[in-house]
C-alpha positions in Angstrom: 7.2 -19.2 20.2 4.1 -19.4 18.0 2.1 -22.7 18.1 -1.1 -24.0 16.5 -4.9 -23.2 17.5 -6.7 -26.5 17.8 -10.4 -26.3 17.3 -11.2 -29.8 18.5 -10.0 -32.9 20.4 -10.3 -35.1 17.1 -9.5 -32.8 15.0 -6.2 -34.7 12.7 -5.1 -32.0 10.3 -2.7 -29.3 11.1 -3.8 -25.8 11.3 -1.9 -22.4 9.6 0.2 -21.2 12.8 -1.2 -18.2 13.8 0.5 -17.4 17.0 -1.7 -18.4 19.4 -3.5 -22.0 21.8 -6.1 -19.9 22.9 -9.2 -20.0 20.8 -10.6 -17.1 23.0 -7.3 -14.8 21.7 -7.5 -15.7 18.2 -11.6 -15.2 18.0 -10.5 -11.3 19.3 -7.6 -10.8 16.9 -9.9 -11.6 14.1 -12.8 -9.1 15.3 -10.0 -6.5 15.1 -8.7 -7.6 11.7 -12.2 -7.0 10.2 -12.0 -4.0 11.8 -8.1 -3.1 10.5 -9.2 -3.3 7.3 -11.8 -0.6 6.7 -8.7 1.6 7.1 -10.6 4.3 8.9 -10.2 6.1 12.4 -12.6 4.3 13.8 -12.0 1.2 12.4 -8.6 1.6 13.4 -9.6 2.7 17.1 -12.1 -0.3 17.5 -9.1 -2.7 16.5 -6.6 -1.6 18.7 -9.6 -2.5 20.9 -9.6 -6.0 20.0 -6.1 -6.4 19.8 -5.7 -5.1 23.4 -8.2 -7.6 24.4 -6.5 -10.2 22.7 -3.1 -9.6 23.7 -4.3 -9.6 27.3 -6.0 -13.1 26.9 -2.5 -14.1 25.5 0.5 -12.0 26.5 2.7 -14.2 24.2 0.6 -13.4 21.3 3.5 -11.8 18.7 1.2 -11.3 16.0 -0.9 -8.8 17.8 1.3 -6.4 19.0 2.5 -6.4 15.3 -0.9 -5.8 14.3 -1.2 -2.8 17.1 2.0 -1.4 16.0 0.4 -1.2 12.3 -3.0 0.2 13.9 -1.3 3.2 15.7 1.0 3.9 12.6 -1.9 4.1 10.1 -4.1 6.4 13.0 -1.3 8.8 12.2 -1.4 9.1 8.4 -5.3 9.8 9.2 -4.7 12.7 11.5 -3.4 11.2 14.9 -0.4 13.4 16.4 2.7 11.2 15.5 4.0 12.4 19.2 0.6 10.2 20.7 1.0 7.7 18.4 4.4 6.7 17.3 5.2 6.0 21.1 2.2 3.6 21.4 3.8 2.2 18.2 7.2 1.4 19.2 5.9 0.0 22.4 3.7 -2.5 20.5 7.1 -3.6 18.2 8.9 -4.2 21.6 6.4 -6.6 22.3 6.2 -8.1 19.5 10.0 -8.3 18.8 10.0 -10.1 22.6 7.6 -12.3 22.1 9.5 -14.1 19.5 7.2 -12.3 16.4 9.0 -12.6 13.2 7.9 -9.7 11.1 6.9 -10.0 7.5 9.6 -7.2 6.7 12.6 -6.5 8.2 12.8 -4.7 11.6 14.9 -1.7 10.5 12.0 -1.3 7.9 9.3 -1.1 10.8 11.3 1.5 12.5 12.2 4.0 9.5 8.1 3.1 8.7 7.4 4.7 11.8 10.1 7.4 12.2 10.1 8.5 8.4 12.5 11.1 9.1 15.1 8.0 10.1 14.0 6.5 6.2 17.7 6.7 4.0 17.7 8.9 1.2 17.2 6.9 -2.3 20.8 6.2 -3.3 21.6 4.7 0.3 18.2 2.8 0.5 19.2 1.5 -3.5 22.8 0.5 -2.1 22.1 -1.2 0.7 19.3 -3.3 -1.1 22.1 -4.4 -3.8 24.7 -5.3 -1.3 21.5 -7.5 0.6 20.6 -9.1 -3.0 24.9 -10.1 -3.6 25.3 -11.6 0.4 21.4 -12.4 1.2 20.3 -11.8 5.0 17.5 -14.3 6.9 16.4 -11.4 8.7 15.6 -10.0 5.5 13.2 -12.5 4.1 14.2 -11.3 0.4 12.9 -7.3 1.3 16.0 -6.0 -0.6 13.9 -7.2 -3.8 11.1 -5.2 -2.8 13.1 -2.2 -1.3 15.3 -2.0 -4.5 12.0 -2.2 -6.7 10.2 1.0 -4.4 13.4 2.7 -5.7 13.0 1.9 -9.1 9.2 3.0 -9.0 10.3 6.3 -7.2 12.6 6.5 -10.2 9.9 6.0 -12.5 11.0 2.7 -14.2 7.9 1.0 -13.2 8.3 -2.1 -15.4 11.7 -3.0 -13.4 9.6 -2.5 -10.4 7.5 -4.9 -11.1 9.9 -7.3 -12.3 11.5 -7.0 -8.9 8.0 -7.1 -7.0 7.2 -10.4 -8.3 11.0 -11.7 -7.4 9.9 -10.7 -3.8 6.6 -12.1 -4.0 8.1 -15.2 -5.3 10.4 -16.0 -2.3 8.2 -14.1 0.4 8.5 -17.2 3.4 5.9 -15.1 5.4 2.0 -14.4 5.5 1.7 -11.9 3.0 -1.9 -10.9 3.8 -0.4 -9.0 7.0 1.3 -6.1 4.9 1.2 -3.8 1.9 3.4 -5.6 -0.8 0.8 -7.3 -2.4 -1.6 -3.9 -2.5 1.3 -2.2 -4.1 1.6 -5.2 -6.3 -2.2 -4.8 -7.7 -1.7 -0.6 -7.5 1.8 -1.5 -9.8 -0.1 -3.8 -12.4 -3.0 -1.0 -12.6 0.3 2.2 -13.5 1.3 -0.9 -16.2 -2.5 -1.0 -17.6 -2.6 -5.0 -16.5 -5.8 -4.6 -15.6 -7.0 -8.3 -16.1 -4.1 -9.4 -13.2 -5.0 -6.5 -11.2 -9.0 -7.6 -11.2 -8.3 -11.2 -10.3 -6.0 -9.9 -7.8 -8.4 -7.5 -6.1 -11.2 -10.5 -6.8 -9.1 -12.7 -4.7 -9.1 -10.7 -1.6 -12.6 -9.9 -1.9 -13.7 -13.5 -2.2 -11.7 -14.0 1.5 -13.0 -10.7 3.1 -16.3 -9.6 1.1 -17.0 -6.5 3.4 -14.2 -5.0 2.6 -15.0 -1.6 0.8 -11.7 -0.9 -0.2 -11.1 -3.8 -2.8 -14.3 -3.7 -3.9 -14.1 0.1 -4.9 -10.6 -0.7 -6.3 -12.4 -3.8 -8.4 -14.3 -1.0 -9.3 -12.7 1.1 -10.8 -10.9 -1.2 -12.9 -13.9 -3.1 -14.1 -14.9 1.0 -15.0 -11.3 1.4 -16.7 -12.0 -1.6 -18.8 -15.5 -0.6 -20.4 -17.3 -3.6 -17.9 -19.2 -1.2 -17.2 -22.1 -3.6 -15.6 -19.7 -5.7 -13.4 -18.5 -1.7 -12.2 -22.2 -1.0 -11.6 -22.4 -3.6 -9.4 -19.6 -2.8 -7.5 -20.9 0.2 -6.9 -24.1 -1.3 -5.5 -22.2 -2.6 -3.0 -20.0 -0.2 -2.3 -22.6 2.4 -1.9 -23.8 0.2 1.1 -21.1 1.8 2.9 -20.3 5.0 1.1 -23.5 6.5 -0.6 -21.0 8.8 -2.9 -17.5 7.7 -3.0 -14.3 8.4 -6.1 -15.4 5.6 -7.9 -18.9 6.5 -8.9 -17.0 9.8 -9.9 -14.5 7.3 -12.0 -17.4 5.4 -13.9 -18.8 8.6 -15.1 -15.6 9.6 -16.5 -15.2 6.5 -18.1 -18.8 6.1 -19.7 -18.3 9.5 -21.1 -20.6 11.7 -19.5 -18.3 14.1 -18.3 -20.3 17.2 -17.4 -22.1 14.6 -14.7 -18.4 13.9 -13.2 -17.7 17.7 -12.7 -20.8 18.1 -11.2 -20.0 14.9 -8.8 -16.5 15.7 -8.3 -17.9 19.6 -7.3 -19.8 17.8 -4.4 -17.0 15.5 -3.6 -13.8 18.3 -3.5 -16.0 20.1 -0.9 -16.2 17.0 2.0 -13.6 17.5 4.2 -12.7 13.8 5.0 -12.1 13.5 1.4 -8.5 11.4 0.7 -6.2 13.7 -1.0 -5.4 11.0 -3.9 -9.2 11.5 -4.9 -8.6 15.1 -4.8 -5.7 15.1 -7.2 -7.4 12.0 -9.4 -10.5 14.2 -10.1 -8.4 17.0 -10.8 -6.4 15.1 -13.3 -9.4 13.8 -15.3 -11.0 16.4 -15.5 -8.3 18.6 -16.8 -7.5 20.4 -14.1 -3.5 19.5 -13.7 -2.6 22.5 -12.1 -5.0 22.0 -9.5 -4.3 18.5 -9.3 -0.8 19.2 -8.3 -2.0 21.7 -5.9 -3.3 19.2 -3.9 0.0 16.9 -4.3 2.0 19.9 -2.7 -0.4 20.0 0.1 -0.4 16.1 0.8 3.7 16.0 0.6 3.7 19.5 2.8 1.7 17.6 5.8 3.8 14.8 5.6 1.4 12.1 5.5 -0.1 10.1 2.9 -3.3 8.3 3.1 -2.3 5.8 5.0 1.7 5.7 5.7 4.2 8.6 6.1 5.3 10.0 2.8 7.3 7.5 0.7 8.8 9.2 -2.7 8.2 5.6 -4.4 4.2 5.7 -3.4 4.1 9.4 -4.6 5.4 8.0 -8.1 2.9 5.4 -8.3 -0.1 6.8 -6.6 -0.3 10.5 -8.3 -1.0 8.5 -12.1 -1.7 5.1 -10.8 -5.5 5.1 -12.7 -5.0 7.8 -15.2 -4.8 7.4 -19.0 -1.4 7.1 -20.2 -2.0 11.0 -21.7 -2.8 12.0 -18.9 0.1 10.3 -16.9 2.5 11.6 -19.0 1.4 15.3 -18.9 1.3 15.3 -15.0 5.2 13.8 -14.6 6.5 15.6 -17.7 4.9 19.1 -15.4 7.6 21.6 -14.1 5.7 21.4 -10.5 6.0 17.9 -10.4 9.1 17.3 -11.6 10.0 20.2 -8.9 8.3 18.0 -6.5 10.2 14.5 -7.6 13.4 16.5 -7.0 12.6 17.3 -2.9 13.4 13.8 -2.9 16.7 13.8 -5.3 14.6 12.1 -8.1 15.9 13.1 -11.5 17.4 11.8 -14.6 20.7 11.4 -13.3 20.1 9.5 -10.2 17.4 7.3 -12.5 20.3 6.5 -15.2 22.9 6.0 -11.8 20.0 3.4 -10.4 19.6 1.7 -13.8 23.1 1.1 -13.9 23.4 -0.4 -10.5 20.6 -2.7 -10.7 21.9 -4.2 -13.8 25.4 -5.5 -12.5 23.2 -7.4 -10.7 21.9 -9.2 -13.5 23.8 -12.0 -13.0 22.1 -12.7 -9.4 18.5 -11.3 -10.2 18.0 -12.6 -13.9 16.4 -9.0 -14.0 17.7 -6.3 -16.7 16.6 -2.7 -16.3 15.6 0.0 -18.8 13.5 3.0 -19.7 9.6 2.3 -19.6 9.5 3.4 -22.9 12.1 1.5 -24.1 10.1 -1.6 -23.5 
């Protein structure tokens, strides 16, 4: 069972439960949380470090295998062979799930997570999150919200999404900070040109981990997006700490207008090799290159990795236009070639109308009514 850290004999407030009594354990587990969250190889291979150490310090420690479960999942959507990793993975869940862990989402989810191929198609995945909205499951912790609203984005009805999002958000029981939904939250608010939510958001999580290059390049590029153009400049500053070139210097120049010095930065950029395929197909997209853009789309969805979690039609839909201008948005899902690539995974207009109409008999239950993004 999980139990409090104490810090000191006369200490009289309660402390957050993290899992563990031994001070030692929980110093460890935090080294490799820092480390988690540069979302790198090596940052990923020096946590699992940590977490190792930590777990053998405290065998009981649920929340560590959890976190080396997510460690050896995300080492295979950067390169890792899933046949190495996804074993390691599974191991770390076992331990977790026998240590008395309770997961922020549900354990079915871990598993399909891991072994994407398991993952429902979209209409069983939207059914079964319905029938867990009408009869509720504890296990569930209210994930049929969020799994109901990755169909909608798949779907393209991101406004529902988000809707459904904050439902989950809302009645979330567990420490959010140890999953995705709250990135995809900011990355959905960004598609739905809420930029001001998404900045506090992303200024949130940088005031409680201030190294974190990530958030501050995502700050970044939406102080860029929204012409604050000094508060982007000094993101930058610190971002280049880390990454003396990076997507985001490529963004600001896009968005103060001096295009010819994007192409010129994007040329330099398109030809690293450790470059993330979603800053291949952005800097295609600005600069006008949609074909090409899609090119690289194909090639992501063809390895079967994303940049950090197996392929997931719903973060396809969101990540492929997540920054662009609504133009440009429009023109890339309106394309043949990615319409044709938004039908691999039975997304069209006839399964979006057939999901519209089952989230809406459950109006009643979710206060939430669904229609067309442009309808809004």
């Amino acid at each position: 069972m999980h139990s409090k850290v104490e810090l000191g004999a006369d200490q009289k407030v309660q402390l957050v439960n993290v899992g563990t009594q031994n001070v030692r354990a929980y110093d460890v587990f935090l080294l490799g949380l820092h480390e988690a969250h540069w979302s790198t190889r090596q940052s990923f291979e020096q946590a699992i470090n940590h977490f190792q150490l930590a777990a053998q310090l405290d065998p009981g420690f649920g929340r560590v295998y959890w976190w080396l479960h997510l460690c050896y999942s995300r080492l295979m959507g950067v390169g890792l062979p899933p046949e190495e990793m996804a074993p390691k993975a599974e191991e770390a869940l076992k331990r977790a799930e026998a240590a008395g862990f309770v997961p922020p989402i549900p354990w079915v989810q871990a598993r399909r997570d891991l072994y994407p191929e398991t993952r429902p198609a979209q209409r069983a995945l939207a059914i079964e999150a319905c029938k867990k909205i009408r009869q509720p499951d504890p296990e569930w912790q209210s994930w049929e919200y969020l799994q109901l609203g990755d169909c909608l984005v798949a779907a393209g009805l991101f406004h529902a999404a988000l809707d459904y999002t904050e439902r989950y958000l809302e009645s979330a029981q567990h420490d959010l900070s140890d999953t995705m939904n709250l990135q995809t939250y900011r990355h959905l608010l960004t598609r739905l040109g809420r930029y001001d939510k998404a900045i506090d958001l992303w200024t949130e999580l940088i005031a409680a981990r201030p190294d974190d290059p990530i958030a501050v390049g995502e700050r970044a590029l939406l102080y860029s997006r929204t012409g604050q153009y000094e508060k982007a400049e000094q993101d930058l500053t610190e971002l280049r700490k880390v990454f003396p070139r990076s997507f985001p210097e490529l963004y600001h120049m896009y968005w103060r207008r001096d295009v010819d010095a994007a192409k010129a930065y994007f040329t330099w950029l398109e030809g690293r090799k450790n470059l993330q395929p979603l800053y291949k197909y952005w800097g295609c997209f600005l600069l006008a290159d949609v074909e090409g853009g899609i090119s690289y789309v194909e090639e992501e969805i063809s390895r079967g990795v994303s940049a950090i979690l197996p392929v997931n039609p719903a973060q396809v839909r969101l990540q492929v236009t997540r920054p662009l201008p609504q133009s440009i948005s429009r023109e890339v899902e309106q394309h043949p070639r990615f319409q044709a690539i938004l039908k691999q995974f039975g997304l069209d207009d006839t399964w979006r109308d057939e999901l519209m109409a089952m989230a809406n008999e459950l109006t009643d239950v979710t206060g939430i009514h669904v229609q067309l993004d442009d309808a809004r």
